[in-house]
C-alpha positions in Angstrom: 1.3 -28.6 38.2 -2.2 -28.9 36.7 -4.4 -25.9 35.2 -7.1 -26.3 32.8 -10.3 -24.5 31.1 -13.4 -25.5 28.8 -14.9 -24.4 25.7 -17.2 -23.1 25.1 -18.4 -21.8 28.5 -21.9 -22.0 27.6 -24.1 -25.3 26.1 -26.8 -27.1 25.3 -27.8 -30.8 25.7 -26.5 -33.0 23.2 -23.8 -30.2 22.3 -19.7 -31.1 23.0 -17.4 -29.2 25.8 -13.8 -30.0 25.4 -11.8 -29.5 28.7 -8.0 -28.3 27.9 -5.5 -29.2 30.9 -1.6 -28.5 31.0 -0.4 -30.7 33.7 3.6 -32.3 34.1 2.0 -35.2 35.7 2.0 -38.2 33.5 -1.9 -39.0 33.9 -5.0 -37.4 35.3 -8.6 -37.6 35.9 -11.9 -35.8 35.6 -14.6 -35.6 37.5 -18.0 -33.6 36.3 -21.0 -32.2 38.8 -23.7 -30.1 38.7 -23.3 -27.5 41.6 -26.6 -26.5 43.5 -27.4 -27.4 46.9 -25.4 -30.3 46.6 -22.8 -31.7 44.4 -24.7 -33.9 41.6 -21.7 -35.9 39.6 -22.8 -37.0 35.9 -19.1 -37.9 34.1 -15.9 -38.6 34.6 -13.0 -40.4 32.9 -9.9 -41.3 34.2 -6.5 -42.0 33.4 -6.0 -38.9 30.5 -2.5 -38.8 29.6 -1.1 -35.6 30.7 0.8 -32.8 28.6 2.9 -29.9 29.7 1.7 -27.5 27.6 4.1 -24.1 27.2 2.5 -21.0 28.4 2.0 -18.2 25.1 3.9 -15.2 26.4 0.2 -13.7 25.7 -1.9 -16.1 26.9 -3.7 -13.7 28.9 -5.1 -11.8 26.0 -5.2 -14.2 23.6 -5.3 -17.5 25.2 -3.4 -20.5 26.0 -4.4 -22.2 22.5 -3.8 -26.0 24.0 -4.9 -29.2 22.2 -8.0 -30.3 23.8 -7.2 -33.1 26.4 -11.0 -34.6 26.3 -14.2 -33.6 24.6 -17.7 -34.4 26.0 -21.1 -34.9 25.2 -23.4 -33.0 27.7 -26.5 -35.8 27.8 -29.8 -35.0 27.2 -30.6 -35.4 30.9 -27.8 -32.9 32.3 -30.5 -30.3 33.6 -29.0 -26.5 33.2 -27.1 -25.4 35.3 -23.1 -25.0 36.5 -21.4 -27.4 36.0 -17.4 -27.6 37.6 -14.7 -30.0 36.3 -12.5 -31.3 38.7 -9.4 -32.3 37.0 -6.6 -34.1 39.6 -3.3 -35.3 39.0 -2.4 -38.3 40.1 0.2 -37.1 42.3 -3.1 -35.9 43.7 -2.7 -32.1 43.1 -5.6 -30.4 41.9 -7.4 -27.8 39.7 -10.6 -26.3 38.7 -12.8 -25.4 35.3 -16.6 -25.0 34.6 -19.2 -24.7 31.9 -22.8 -24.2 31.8 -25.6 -25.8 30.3 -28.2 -23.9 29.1 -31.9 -25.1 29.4 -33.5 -27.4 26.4 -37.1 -26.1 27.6 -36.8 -22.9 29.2 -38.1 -22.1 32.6 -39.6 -19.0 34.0 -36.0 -17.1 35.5 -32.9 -17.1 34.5 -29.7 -16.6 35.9 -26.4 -15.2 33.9 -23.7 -15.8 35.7 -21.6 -12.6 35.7 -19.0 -14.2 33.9 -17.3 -11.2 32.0 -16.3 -9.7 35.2 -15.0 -12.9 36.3 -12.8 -12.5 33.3 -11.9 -8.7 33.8 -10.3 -10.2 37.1 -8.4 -13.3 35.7 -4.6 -12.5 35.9 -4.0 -16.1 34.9 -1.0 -16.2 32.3 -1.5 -12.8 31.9 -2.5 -9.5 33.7 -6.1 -8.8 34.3 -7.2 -5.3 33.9 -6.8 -4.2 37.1 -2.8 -5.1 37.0 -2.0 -3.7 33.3 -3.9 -5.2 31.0 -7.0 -4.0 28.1 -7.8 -7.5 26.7 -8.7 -11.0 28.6 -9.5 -14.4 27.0 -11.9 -16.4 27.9 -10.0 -19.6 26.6 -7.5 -19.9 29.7 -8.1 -21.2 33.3 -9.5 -19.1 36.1 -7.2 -18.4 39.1 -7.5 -20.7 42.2 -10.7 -19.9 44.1 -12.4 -18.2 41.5 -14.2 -21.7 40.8 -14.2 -23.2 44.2 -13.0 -22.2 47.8 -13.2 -22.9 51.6 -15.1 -20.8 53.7 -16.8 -18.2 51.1 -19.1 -16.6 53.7 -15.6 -16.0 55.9 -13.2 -15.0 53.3 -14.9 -11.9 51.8 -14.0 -8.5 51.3 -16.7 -6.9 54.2 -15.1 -9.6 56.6 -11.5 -8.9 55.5 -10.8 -6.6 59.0 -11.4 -9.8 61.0 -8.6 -12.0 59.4 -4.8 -11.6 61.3 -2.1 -11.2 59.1 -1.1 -14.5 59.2 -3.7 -15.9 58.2 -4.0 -14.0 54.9 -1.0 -14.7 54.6 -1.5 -18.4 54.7 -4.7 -18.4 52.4 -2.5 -16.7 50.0 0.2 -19.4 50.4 -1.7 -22.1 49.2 -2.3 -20.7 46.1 -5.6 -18.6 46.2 -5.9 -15.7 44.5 -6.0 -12.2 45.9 -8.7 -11.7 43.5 -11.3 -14.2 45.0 -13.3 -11.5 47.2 -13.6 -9.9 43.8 -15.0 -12.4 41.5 -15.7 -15.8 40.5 -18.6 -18.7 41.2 -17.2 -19.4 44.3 -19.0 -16.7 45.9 -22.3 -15.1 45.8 -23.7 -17.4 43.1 -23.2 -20.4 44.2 -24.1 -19.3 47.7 -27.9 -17.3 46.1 -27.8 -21.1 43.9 -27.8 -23.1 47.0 -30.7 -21.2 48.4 -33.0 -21.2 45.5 -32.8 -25.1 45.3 -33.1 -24.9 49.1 -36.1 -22.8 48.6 -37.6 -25.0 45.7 -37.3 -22.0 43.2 -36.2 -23.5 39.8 -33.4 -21.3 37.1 -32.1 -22.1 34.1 -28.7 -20.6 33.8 -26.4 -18.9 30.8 -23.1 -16.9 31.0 -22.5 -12.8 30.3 -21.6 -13.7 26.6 -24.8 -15.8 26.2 -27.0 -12.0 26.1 -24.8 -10.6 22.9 -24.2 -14.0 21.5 -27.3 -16.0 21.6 -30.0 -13.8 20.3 -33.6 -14.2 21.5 -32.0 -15.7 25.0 -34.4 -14.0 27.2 -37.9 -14.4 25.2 -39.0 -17.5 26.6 -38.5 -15.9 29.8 -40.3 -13.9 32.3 -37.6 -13.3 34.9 -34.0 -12.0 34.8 -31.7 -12.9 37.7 -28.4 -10.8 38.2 -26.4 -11.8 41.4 -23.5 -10.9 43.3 -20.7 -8.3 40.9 -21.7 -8.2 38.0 -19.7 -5.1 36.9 -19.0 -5.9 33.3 -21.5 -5.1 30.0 -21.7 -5.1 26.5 -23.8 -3.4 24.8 -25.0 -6.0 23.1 -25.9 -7.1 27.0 -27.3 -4.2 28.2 -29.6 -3.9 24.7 -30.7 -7.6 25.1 -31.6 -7.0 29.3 -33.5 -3.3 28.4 -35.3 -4.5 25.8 -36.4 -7.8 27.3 -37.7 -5.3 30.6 -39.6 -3.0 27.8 -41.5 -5.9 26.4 -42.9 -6.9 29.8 -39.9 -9.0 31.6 -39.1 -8.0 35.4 -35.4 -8.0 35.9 -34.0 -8.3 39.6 -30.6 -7.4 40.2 -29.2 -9.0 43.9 -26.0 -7.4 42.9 -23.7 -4.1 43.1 -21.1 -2.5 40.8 -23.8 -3.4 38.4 -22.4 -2.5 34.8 -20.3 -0.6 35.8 -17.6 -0.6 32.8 -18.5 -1.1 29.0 -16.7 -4.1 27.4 -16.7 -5.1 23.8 -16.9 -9.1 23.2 -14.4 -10.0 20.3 -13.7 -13.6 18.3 -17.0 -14.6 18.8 -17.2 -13.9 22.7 -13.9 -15.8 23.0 -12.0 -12.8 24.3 -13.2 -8.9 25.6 -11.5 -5.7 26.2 -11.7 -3.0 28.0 -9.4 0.6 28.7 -11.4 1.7 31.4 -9.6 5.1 32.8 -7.2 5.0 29.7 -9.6 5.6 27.2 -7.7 7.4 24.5 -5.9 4.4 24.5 -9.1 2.8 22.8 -9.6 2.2 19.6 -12.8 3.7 19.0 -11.9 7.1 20.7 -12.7 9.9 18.9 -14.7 8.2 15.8 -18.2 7.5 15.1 -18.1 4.1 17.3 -17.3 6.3 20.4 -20.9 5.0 22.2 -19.1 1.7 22.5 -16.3 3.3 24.5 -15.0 0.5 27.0 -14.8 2.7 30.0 -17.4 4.0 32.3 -21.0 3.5 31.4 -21.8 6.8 32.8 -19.1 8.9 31.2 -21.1 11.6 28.9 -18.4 10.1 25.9 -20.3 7.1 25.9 -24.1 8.4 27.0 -25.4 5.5 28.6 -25.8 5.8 32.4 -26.2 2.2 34.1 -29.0 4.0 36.1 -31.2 3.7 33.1 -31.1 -0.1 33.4 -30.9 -0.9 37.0 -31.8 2.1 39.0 -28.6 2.6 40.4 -25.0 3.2 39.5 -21.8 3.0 41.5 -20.8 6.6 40.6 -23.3 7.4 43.2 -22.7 4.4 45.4 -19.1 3.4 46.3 -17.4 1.0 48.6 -19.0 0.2 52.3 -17.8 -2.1 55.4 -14.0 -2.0 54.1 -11.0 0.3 54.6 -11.9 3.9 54.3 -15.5 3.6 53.5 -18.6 3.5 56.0 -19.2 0.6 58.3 -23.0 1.8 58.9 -24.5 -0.9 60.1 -23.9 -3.9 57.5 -27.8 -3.8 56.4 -30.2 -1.7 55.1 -32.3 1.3 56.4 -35.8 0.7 55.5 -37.4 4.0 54.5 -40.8 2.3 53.0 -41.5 -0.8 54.9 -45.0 -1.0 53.0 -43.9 -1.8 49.9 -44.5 -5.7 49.0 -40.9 -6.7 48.6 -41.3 -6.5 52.8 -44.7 -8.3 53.1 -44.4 -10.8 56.0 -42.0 -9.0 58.0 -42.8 -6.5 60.9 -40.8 -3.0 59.7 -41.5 0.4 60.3 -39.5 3.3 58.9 -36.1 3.2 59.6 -35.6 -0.3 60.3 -32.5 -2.1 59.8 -31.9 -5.8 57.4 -29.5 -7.5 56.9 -27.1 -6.0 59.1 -26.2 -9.4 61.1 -24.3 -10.8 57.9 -23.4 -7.6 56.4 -25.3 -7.6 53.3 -24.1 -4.0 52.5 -20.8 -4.2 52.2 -17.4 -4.4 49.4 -19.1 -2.5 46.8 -22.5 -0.6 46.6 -24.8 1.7 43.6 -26.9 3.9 44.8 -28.7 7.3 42.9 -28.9 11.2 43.9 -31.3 11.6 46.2 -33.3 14.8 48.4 -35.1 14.5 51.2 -39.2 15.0 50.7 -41.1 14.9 53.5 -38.2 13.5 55.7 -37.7 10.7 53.0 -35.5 10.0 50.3 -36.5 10.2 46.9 -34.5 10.2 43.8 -33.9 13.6 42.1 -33.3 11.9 38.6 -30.8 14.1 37.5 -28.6 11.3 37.0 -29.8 9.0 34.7 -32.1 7.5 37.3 -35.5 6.5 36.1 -38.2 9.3 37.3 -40.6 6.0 38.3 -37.7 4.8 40.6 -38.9 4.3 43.8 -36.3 4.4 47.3 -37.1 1.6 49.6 -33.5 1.2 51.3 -30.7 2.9 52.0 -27.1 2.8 54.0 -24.0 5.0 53.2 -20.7 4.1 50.9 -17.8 6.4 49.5 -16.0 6.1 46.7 -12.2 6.0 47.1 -9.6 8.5 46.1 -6.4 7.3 44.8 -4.4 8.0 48.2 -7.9 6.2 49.8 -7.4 2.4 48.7 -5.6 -0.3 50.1 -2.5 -0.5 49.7 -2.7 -3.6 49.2 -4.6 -3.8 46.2 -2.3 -3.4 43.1 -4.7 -1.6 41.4 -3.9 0.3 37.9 -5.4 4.2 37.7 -6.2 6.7 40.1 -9.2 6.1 42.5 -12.6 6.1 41.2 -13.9 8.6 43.2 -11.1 11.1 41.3 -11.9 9.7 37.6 -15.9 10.1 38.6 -15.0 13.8 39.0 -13.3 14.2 36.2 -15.4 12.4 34.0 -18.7 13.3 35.3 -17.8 16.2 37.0 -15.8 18.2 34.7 -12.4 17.8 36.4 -10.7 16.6 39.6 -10.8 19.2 41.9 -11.5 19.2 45.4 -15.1 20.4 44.8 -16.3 17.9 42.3 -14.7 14.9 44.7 -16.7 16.4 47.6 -19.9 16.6 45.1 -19.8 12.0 44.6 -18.0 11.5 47.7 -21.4 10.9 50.0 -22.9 8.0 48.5 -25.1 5.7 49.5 -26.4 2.0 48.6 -29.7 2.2 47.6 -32.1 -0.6 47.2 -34.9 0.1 44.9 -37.5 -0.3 41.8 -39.3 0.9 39.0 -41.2 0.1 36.4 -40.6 0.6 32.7 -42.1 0.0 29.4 -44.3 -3.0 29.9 -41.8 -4.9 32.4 -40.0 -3.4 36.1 -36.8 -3.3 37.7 -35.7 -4.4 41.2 -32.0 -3.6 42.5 -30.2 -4.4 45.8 -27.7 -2.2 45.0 -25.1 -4.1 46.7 -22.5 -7.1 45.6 -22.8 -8.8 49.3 -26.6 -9.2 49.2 -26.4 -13.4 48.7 -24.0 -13.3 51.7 -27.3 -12.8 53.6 -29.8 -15.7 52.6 -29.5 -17.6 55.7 -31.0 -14.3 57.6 -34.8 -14.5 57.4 -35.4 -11.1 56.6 -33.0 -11.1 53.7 -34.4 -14.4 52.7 -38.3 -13.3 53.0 -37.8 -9.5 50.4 -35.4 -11.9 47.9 -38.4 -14.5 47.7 -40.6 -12.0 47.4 -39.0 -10.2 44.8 -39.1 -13.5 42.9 -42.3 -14.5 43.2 -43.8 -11.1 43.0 -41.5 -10.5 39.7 -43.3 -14.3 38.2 -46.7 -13.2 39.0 -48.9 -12.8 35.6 -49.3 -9.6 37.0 -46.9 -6.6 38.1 -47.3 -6.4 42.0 -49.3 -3.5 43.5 -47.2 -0.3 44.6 -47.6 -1.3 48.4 -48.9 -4.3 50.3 
């Protein structure tokens, strides 16, 4: 046995990480590398003596509070980044931790790692809060695969139909976690990381927490990068992201499920919680704090539709290429092929990307839209920003209760019955018809002095070795670290 964690999660040069490991093996060793288009090792030590540490009966809420095993010095030259830490046994079995290293001299973009939803999915030592649970430390280790995984582009949720039974089964029986589809580095980040490096586009990186707890993150910068599911916000977050696009940032979310849930950071970052659908449960229900509500972003309690920040939200979106949801195509129906995050590529009006590697699939946001002059435009009613402009669509549902897998041990009813109730003014049959048509919508706008671009889609890195999908995300980047805001059309 071998598990282990670092903290903190997030440093800078010349600053100390100390790894924590729990192992019955009498020794182990650590190895340290930078993760980007290839593996870059810069430490390791061997021979640690190991320790069997016992397991807090709630370690997942409060953490496994080990003795550090080793403490390092990240060196001045250890470029930002991720950064994973191999810890083996030297019976040979293995395990998995990270931290990240934050840039000395900031760059141009940035890339946060969604982090707090890999958190709000970690059912290590204790439940996550999708099987029971309202609180998750950070200071514990990840599940296996979260961190690092065979076959990421295979083992996906939008691919899931194309595994037999036995061979879930067998993934399962080596340890991975069920939760892998769902979060973790393992998958779209890693996977967008290795392109950009491909592609010679340079990032500096930081974690979820980095937004509320390092204030001023995001002024040197003049690009935000959001990739993959990132479903999980403070407010703190959200304020740091908004305000950063009102000052004349460009933010560019290549992710779905996008703040979807309001968390609160506690212990200095070290631990969040959240009561989602059982919000009366929370301890700010009901008093003047009620805004910070850990449950829907959207729900008129808490005021704050995600739309207002991304364009999009999942209340109008829902899940696509999975079990009772649309298969559509896998890509995206081009409604505005002028629009420069096309330039180079050959479209016209209903058009198809991405669907080759399914870029639209697991879960998708998307906005309330009419038809105007045979093209979809967003009404706005729902928190989505007048200036938001529709450049892609493809069709998603959100799930009922009797709708998901059964499979999933999921805690709640379905989201598509809490949106109605919530949003809708009570579960009936006529409010779940009202959200059950959604749609992934890819998008932007502009706002204050900065602009917004959305996917609208979780699977979006998935399909970076397609060249269409390739060409609008390099565009999007560039365009976005121009001095200038790109014209509406090319």
């Amino acid at each position: 046995m071998i598990a282990g964690y670092c903290w903190p999660q997030s440093v800078l040069p010349g600053e100390r990480v100390e790894i924590f490991c729990s192992t019955d093996a009498a020794r182990f060793n650590v190895e340290i590398v930078r993760q980007g288009q290839r593996d870059e090792p810069v430490h390791a030590i061997r021979g640690i003596p190991g320790v069997a540490h016992p397991l807090p009966e709630d370690a997942g809420a409060r953490g496994c509070g080990w003795a550090a095993a080793e403490s390092v010095s990240v060196g001045d030259g250890w470029s930002s980044g991720f950064y994973l830490v191999r810890l083996t046994a030297e019976d040979g079995e293995t395990a998995e931790a990270f931290f990240v290293v934050r840039a000395a001299q900031p760059g141009d973009a940035l890339l946060v790692l969604s982090t707090s939803t890999w958190a709000a999915y970690n059912d290590w030592g204790g439940p996550s809060y999708y099987t029971g649970g309202h609180a998750s430390s950070l200071e514990r280790p990840l599940p296996k695969g979260f961190l690092a995984r065979p076959e990421p582009l295979r083992v996906r949720a939008a691919r899931i139909d194309e595994f037999s039974l036995e061979e879930i089964a067998g993934y399962l029986q080596q340890g991975y976690s069920l939760w892998v589809v769902s979060a973790g580095w393992s998958a779209w980040e890693h996977l967008f990381v290795q392109w950009a490096e491909r592609e010679g586009i340079a990032l500096d990186y930081a974690v979820s927490s980095d937004l509320e707890m390092q204030p001023g993150l995001l002024d040197p910068y003049r690009l935000y990068l959001s990739v993959g599911h990132d479903e999980y916000w403070s407010a703190p977050m959200r304020d740091a992201v908004e305000g950063f696009v009102e000052r004349g940032g460009r933010a560019a979310f290549f992710s779905g499920n996008t703040a979807f849930w309001q968390i609160r950071h506690e212990e200095g970052g070290r631990r969040q919680v959240a009561y989602k659908m059982e919000i009366q449960s929370d301890p700010v229900w009901g008093t003047d704090r009620s805004h910070l509500l850990s449950t829907m972003w959207s729900d008129p309690v808490v005021g704050r539709p995600e739309n207002e920040m991304t364009g999009v939200s999942f209340t109008r979106g829902g899940y696509a290429h999975l079990e009772n949801a649309p298969r559509g195509t896998g890509g995206y129906t081009v409604w505005r092929p002028g629009h420069w995050a096309f330039s180079g590529l050959d479209l016209f009006p209903g058009d198809v990307v991405g669907a080759e590697p399914v870029v639209v699939g697991y879960e998708c946001d998307g906005c309330e839209l009419q038809l105007v002059d045979g093209l979809p435009v967003a009404t706005g009613n729902d928190g989505t920003p007048k200036a938001f402009e529709v450049l892609a669509t493809a069709p998603a549902h959100l799930w009922e209760s009797h709708e998901r897998p059964s499979a999933l041990p999921l805690i709640g009813v379905g989201e598509l019955n809490w949106v109605a109730e919530r949003l809708g003014g009570g579960d009936t049959p006529e409010n779940r018809e009202r959200f059950a048509h959604g749609c992934a919508v890819m998008g932007w706008f502009e706002r204050g002095e900065g602009a917004v671009f959305t996917t609208g889609c979780t699977d979006w890195a998935f399909g970076l070795d397609d060249p269409s999908v390739s060409r609008i995300t390099r565009n999007v980047i560039e365009g976005f670290l121009s001095p200038g805001l790109p014209s509406r059309t090319r």
